[in-house]
KEDREN-992279 format. One record per residue (C-alpha): residue number from 1; residue in three letters; x negated, y, z. Coordinates in pm, whole numbers, plus 32768, in hexadecimal, padded with zeros to 4 digits. Layout:
NUM_ala_X_Y_Z
...
***
This chain:
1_unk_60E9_64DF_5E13
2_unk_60D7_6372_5DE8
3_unk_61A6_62D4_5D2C
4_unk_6220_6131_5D1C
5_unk_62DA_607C_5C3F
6_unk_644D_6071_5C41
7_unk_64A5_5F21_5CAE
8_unk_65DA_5EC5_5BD7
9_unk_64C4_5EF4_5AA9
10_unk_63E9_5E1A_5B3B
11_unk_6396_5D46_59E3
12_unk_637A_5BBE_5A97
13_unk_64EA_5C45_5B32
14_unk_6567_5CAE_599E
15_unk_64D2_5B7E_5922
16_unk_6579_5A97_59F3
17_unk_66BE_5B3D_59CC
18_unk_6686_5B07_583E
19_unk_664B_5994_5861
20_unk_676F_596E_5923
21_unk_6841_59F3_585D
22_unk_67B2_5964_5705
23_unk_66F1_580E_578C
24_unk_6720_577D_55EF
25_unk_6610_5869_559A
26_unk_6505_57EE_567B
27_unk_6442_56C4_567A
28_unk_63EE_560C_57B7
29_unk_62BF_56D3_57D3
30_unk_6368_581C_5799
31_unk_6312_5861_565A
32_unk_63EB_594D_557A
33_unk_6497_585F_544C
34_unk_64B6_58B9_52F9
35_unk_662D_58A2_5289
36_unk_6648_57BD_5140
37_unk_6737_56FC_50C1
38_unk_6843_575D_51AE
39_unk_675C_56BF_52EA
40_unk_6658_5754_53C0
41_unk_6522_56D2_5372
42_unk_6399_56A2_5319
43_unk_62CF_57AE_53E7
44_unk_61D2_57AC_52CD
45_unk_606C_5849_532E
46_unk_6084_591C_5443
47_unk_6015_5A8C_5421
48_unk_5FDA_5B42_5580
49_unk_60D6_5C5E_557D
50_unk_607D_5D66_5646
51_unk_614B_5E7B_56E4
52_unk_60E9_6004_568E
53_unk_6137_6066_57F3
54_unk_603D_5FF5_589C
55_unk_5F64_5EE4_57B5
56_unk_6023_5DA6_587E
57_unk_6076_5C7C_57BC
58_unk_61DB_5C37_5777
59_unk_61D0_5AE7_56F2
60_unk_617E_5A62_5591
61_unk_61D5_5AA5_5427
62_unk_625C_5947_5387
63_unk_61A5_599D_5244
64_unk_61F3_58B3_512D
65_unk_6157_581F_4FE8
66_unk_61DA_586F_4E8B
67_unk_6265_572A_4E64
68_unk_630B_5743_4F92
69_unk_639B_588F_4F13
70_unk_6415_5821_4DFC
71_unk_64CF_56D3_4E97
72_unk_65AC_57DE_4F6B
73_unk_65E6_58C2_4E3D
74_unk_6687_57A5_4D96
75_unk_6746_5722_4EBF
76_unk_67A0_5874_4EC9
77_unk_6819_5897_4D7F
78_unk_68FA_5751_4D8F
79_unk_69B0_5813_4EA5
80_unk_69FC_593B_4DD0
81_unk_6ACB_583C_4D17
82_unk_6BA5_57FC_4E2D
83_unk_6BD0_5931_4EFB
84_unk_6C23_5A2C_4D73
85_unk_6D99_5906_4DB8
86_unk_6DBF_59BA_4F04
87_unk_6ED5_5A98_4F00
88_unk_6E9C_5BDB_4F64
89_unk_6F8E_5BEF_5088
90_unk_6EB4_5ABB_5116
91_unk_6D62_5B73_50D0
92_unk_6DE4_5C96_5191
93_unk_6E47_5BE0_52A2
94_unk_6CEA_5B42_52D1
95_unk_6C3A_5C50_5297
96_unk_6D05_5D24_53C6
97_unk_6CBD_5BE7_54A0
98_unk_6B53_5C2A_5444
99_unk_6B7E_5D92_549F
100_unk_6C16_5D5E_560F
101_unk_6B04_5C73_5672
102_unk_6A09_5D88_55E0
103_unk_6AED_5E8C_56CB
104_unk_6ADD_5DA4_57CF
105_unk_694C_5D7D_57D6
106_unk_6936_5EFC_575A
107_unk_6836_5F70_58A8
108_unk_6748_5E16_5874
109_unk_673C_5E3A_5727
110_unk_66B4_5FCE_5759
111_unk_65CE_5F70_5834
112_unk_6536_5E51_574C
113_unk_6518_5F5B_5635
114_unk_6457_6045_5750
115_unk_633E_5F26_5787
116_unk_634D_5EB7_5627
117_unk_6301_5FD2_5580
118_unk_62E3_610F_566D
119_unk_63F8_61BC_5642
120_unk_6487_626E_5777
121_unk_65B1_61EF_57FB
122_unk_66A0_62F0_57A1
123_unk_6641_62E1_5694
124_unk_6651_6144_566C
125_unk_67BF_6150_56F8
126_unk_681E_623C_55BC
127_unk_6787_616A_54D5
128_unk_686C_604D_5579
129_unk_6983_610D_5555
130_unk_6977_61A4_5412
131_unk_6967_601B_538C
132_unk_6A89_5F96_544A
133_unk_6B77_60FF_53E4
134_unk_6AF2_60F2_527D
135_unk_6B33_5FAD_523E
136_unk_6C87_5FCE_52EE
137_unk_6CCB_60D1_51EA
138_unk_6C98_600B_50D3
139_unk_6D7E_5EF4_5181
140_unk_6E84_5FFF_5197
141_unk_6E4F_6074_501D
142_unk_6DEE_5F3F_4F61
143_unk_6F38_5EE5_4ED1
144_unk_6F39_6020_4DCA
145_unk_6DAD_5FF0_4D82
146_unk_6DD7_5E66_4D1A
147_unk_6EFE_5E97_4C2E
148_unk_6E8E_5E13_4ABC
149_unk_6D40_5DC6_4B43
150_unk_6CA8_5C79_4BA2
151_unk_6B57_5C25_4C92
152_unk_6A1A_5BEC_4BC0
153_unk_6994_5ABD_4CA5
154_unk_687A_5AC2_4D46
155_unk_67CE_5C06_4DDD
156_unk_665E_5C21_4E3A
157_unk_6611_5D1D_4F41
158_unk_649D_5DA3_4F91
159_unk_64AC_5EE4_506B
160_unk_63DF_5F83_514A
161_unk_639D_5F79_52C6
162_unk_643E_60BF_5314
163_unk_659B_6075_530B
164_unk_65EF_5EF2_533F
165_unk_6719_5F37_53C9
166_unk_67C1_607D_530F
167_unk_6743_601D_51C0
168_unk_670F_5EC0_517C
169_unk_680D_5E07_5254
170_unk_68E5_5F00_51E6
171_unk_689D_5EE2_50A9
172_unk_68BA_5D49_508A
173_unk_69F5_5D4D_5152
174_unk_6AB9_5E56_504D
175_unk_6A06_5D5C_4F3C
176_unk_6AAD_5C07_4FC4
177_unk_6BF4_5CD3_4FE8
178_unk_6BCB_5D34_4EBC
179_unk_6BC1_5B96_4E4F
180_unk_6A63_5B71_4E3F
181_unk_6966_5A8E_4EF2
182_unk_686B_5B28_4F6C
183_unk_66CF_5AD3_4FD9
184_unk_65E8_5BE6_5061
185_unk_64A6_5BDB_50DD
186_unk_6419_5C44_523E
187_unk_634A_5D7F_5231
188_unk_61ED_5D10_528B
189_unk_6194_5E37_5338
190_unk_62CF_5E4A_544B
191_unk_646B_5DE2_5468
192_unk_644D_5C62_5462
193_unk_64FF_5C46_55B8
194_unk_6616_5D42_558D
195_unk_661E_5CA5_5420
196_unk_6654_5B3C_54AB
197_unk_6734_5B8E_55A7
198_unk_6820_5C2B_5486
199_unk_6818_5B13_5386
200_unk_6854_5A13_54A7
201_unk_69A5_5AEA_54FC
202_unk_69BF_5AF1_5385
203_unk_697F_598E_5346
204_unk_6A60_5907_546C
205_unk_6B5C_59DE_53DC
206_unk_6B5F_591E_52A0
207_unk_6AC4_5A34_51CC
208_unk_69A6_59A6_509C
209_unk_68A1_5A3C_5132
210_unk_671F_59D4_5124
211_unk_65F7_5A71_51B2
212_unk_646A_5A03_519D
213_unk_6333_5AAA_51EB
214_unk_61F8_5A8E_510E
215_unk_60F9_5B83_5031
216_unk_61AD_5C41_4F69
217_unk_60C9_5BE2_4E2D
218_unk_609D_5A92_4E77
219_unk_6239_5A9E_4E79
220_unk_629C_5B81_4D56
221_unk_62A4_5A74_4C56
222_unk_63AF_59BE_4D2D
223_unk_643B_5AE5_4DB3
224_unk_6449_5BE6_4C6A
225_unk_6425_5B13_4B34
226_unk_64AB_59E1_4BB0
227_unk_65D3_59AC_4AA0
228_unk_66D7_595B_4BC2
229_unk_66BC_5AB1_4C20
230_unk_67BD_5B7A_4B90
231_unk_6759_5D04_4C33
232_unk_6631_5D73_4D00
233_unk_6666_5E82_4DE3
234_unk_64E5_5F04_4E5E
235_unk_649B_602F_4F54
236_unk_631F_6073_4F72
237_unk_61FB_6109_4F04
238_unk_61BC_6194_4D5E
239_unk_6089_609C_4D1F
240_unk_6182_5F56_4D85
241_unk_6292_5FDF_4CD3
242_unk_61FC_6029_4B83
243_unk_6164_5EE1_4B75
244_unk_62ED_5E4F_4BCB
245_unk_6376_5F55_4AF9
246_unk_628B_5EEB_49AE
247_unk_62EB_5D58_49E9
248_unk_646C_5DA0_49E5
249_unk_646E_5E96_48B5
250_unk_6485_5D97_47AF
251_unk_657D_5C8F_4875
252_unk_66DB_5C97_489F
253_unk_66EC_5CD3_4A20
254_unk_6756_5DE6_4ADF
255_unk_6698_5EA0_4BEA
256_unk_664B_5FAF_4CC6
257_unk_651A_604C_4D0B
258_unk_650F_614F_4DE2
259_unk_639D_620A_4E2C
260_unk_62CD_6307_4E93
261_unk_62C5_6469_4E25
262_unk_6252_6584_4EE3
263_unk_63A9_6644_4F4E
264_unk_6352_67D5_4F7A
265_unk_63E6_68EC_502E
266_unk_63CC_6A49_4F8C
267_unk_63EC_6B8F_5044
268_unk_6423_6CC8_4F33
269_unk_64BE_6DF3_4FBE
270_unk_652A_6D8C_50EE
271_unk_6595_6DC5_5272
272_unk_665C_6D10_5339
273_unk_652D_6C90_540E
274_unk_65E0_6BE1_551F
275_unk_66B8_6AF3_5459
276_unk_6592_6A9D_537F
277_unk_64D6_6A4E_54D5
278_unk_65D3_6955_5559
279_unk_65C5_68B1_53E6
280_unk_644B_688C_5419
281_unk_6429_67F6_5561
282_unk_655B_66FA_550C
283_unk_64BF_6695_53C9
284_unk_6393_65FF_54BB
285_unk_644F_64E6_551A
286_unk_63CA_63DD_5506
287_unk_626E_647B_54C0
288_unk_630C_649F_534A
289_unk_62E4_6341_52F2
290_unk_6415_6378_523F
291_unk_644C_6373_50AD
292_unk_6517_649F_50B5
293_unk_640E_6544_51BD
294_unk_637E_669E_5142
295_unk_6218_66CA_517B
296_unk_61BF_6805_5089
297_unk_6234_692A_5098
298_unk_6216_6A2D_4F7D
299_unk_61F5_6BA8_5030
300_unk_6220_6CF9_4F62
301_unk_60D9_6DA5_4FBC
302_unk_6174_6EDA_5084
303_unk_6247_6E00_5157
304_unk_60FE_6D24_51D6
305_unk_60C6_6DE9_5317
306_unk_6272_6DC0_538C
307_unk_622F_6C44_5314
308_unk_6104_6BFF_53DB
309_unk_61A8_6CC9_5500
310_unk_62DB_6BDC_54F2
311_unk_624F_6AA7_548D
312_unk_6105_6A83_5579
313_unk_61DF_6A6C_56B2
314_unk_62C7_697F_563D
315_unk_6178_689D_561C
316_unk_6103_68F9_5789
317_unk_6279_6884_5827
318_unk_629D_6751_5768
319_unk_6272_6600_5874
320_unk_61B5_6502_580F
321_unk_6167_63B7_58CA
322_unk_61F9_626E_5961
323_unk_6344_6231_58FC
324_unk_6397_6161_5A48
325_unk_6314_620A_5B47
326_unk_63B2_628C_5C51
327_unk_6375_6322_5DB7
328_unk_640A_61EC_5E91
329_unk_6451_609B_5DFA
330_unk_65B1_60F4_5E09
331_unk_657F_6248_5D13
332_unk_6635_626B_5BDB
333_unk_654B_6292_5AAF
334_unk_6497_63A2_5A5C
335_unk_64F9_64B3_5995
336_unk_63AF_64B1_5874
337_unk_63BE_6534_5767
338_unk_630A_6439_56C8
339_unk_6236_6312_5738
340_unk_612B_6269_5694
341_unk_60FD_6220_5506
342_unk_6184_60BF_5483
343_unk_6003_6063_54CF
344_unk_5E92_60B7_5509
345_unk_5E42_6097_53BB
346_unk_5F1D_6173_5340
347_unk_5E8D_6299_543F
348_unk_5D2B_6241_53B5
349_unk_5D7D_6270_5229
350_unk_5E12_63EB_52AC
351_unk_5CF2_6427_5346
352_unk_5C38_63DE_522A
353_unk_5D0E_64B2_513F
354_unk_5D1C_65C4_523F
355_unk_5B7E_65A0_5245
356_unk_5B6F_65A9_50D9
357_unk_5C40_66D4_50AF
358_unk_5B4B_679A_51D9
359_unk_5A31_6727_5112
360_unk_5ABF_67D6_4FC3
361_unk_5B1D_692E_5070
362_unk_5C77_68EA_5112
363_unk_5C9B_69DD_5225
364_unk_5D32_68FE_5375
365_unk_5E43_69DB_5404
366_unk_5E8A_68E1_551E
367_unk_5E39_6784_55B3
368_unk_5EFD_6714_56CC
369_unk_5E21_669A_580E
370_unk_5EE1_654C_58A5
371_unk_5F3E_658E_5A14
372_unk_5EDD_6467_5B05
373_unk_6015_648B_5BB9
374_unk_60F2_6411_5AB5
375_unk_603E_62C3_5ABA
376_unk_5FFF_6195_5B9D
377_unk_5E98_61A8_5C34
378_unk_5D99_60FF_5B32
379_unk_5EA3_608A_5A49
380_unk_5E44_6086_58D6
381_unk_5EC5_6195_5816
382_unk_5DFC_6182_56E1
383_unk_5F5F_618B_5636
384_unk_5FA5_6311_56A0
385_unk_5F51_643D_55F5
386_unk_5FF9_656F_5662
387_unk_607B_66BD_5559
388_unk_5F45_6733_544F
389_unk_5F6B_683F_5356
390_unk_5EA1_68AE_5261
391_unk_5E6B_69D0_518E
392_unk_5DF0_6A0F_500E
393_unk_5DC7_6857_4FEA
394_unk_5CD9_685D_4EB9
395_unk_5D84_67B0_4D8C
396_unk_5C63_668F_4D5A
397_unk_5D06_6611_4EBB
398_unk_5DF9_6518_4EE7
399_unk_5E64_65D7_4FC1
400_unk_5EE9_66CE_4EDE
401_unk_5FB5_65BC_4E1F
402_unk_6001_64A7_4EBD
403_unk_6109_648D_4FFA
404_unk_6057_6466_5132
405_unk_619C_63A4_51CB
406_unk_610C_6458_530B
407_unk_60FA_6566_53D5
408_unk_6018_661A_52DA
409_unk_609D_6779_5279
410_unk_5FE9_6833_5141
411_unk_604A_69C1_510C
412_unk_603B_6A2A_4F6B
413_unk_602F_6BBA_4F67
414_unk_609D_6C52_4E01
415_unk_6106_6DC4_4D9A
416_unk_61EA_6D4A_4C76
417_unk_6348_6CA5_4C51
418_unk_62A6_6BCF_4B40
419_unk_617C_6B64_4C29
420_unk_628D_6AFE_4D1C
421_unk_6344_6A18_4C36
422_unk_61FE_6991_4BB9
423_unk_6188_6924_4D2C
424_unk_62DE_68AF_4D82
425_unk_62B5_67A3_4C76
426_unk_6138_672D_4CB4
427_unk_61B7_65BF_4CD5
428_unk_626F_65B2_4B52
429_unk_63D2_6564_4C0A
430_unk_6441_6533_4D76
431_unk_6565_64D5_4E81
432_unk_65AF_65E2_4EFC
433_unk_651F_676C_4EE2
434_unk_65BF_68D2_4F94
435_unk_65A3_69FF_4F7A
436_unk_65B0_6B2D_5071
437_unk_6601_6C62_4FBF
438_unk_673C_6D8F_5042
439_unk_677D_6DC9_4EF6
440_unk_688F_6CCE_4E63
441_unk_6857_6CF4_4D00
442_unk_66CF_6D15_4D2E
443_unk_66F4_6BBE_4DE0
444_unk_67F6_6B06_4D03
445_unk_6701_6B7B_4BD1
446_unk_65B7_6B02_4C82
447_unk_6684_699D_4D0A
448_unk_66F7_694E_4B86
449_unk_656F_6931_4B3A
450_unk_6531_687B_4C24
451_unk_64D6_66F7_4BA8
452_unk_656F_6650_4CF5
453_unk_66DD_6578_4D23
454_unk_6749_667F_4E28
455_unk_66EF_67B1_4E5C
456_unk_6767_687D_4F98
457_unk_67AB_69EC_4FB7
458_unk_6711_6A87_511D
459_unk_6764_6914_519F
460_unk_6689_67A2_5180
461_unk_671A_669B_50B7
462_unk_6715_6543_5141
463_unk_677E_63EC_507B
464_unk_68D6_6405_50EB
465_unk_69D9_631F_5163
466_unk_6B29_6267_50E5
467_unk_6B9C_631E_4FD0
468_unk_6A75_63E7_4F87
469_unk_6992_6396_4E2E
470_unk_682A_6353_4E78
471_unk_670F_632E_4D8A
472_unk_65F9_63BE_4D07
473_unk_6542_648B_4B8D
474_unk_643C_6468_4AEB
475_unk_632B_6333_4B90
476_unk_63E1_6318_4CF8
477_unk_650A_625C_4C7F
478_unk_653F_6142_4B7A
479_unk_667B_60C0_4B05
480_unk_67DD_60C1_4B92
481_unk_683D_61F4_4C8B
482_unk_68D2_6174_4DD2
483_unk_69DE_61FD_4F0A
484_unk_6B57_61F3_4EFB
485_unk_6BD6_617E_4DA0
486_unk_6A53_615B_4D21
487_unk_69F6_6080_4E0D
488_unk_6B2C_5F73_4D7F
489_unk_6AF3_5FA4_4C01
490_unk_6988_5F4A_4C39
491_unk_69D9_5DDC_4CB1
492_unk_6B23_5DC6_4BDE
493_unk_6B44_5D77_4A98
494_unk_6C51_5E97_49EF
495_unk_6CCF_5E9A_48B1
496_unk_6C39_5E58_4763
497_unk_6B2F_5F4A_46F9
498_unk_6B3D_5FE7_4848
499_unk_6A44_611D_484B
500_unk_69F4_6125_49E6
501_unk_6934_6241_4A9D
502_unk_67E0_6238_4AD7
503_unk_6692_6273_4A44
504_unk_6633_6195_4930
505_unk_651B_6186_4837
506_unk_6616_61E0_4752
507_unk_66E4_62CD_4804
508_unk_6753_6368_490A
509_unk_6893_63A4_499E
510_unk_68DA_646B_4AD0
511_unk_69FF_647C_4B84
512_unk_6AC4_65D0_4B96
513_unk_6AE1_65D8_4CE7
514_unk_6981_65B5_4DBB
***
């Protein structure tokens, strides 16, 4: 059946809605500003930005010089000045304007995230959600977190392309209301429209925000050890953040570093098939580009056969293809699973992993086939790789111990509890881990070994929202925890000698509750 593209998605039709409703961050020529100094500005060199979905250009990434960089962390910084006098009845008010306008805009803004970086749009309107309620929340609950605390000043935010909306606008709108200014900069590799659109709401709203685009290491001395900034909050990969994480350790600054470790799923004496198959296929979201996305699961040798038997069809039903396609111009969009991967360069390095692993002995349980029919006719989709799983991944692979952030499965068989544990914790610490067991105290025994923030019991973890702690052991997280109450203390100064939670070179302090 052929399929066409739905209409109201159409990009020129989204673009044009986004300039008219945020004209001060385009130039004459329509190119995306940089926001610095509390004006939309310099385009800097322009970087093509491509889409995932089908290889189209989207416009250009206003990529900026260090100098540059460091002009708008200062300008930034004199803000942070002003706005910690603004009482916090005023910074809630602002920040709820900023909200409704977000509300308002909710559908464009999930359907920018679906060209910008794949995801379907279901999926994008979640992630839209989940920003404007969670930051709502913290409107609602603020008053109780701020007492006998004060903002640090200025907050740096680097994060990833997967969640512009649900993590990092959420996170530097609970940091201004909070008291702090705040400066982020745009993912290079997708979210600089949904991101603009927000900090112009923000911005007209009167909120110290400040957003540029640039390389991330021709940036870091402006944007980690410039001495204006007072916390760095980072989400990304384990090679980025230890080289961060090793710059900050002997300053006085605060930060956050949150990064990869590969979250596991063991099954030890075990049966309730079913519910473990509706985990698996909704953990695909996405296609697992997720942080708290499990891609290895840990199997007790006699239950292999049930495993395979459950787990191999929830591969063959999962829908992958063109997020915004539909059967008539008029069509809602489609209901995929996932779409494609942030980019084609991402699909090659699996490949190569996946080709590595073969190489070494891995045995390749499955490798979905892409079906024409859930794409346009000759469209470029060098971006999509459907479900793989792979058994018995060598340990020389990378494969074996680094996160795919994919839709790369690998299966560990062991015949001992202690084999179990030991697989569970290939990656020295994690997010998130869970365990599928019937037997409670087998399970509660196996989770308290486990060397992950959360670990869930016959259920996935995920990072969690409002009042929930999120963080990370061992080498995925670095520094302060964040969520609820965390997420506060982290960009408030408390009392004296204030011990906060988190995971420091010299300690490490974990909340009761995870």
């Amino acid at each position: 059946m052929s399929r066409v593209l739905i209409a109201s998605a159409e990009w020129s039709y989204l673009l044009s809605r986004l300039r008219a409703l945020a004209p001060e961050a385009f130039d004459s020529q329509g190119r995306v500003l940089n926001l610095i100094a509390r004006e939309w500005g310099n385009p800097g060199h322009g970087k093509p930005y491509l889409s995932p979905v089908d290889g189209s250009q989207l416009g250009a990434l206003p990529m900026l010089d260090l100098a540059t960089a460091t002009h708008a962390v200062a300008s930034a910084a004199s803000e942070a000045e002003e706005w910690a006098r603004v009482d916090l009845d005023t910074r809630k008010e602002r920040v709820s304007a900023c909200l409704e306008l977000l509300r308002e805009n909710h559908e464009l803004l999930a359907l920018l995230l679906t060209w910008e970086i794949g995801k379907p749009v279901q999926q994008s309107r979640v992630s839209v959600e989940r920003c404007i309620s969670g930051v709502k929340w913290y409107v609602e609950n603020i008053d109780s977190m701020m007492e006998g605390r004060k903002p640090l000043g200025l907050i740096s935010n680097i994060a990833s392309w997967n969640y512009p909306m649900s993590v990092l606008v959420h996170a530097m709108l609970v940091q201004v209301l909070a008291g702090n200014a705040v400066i982020a900069k745009s993912p290079t590799d997708g979210g600089l429209l949904a991101l603009t659109l927000s900090m112009a709401f923000a911005r007209r709203c009167g909120l110290p925000v400040s957003l540029v685009s640039g390389s991330g290491g021709k940036l870091s001395e402006a944007l980690v050890r410039d001495p204006h900034i007072a916390c760095l909050s980072f989400v990304g990969g384990k090679a980025n953040g230890r080289d961060i994480a090793s710059s900050l350790y002997d300053r006085k600054k605060r930060y956050m570093l949150e990064m990869e470790g590969v979250n596991t799923y063991g099954i030890w004496r075990f049966s309730d098939w079913a519910s473990l198959a509706k985990q698996l296929k909704k953990g695909f979201e996405y296609g697992k580009q997720r942080c708290t996305a499990y891609p290895r699961f840990v199997v007790e040798r006699s239950l292999v056969p049930r495993f395979l038997e459950m787990y191999l069809p929830v591969l063959a039903s999962l829908k992958v293809g063109h997020p915004l396609l539909g059967e008539t111009p008029e069509s809602k969009p489609p209901a995929v699973d996932f779409g494609p991967l942030i980019n084609s360069q991402k699909v090659e390095e699996l490949h190569a992993m996946m080709s590595e692993a073969e190489s070494k002995g891995a045995i390749p349980l499955y490798k979905c086939r892409l079906e024409p029919d859930m794409f346009l006719p000759g469209q470029d989709v060098s971006a999509y790789l459907g479900p793989c799983a792979f058994l018995h991944v060598p340990r020389n692979c990378r494969l074996y111990h680094n996160e795919p952030f994919g839709p790369v499965d690998s299966i560990v068989v062991v015949d001992t509890e202690e084999e179990l544990i030991t697989e569970m914790n290939v990656s020295n610490g994690a997010l998130v881990a869970s365990i599928a067991c019937d037997e409670p105290v087998t399970a509660r025994r196996i989770a308290s070994e486990l060397r992950a923030f959360k670990v869930g019991i016959n259920a996935v973890r995920s990072r969690g929202d409002r009042e929930e702690a999120f963080g990370g052991i061992g080498q995925s997280w670095q520094g302060c925890f964040v969520g609820g109450a965390y997420l506060v203390r982290a960009v408030t100064e408390g009392p004296p000698g204030e011990r906060l939670f988190g995971n420091f070179p010299d300690y490490t302090l974990l909340p009761e509750t995870r």
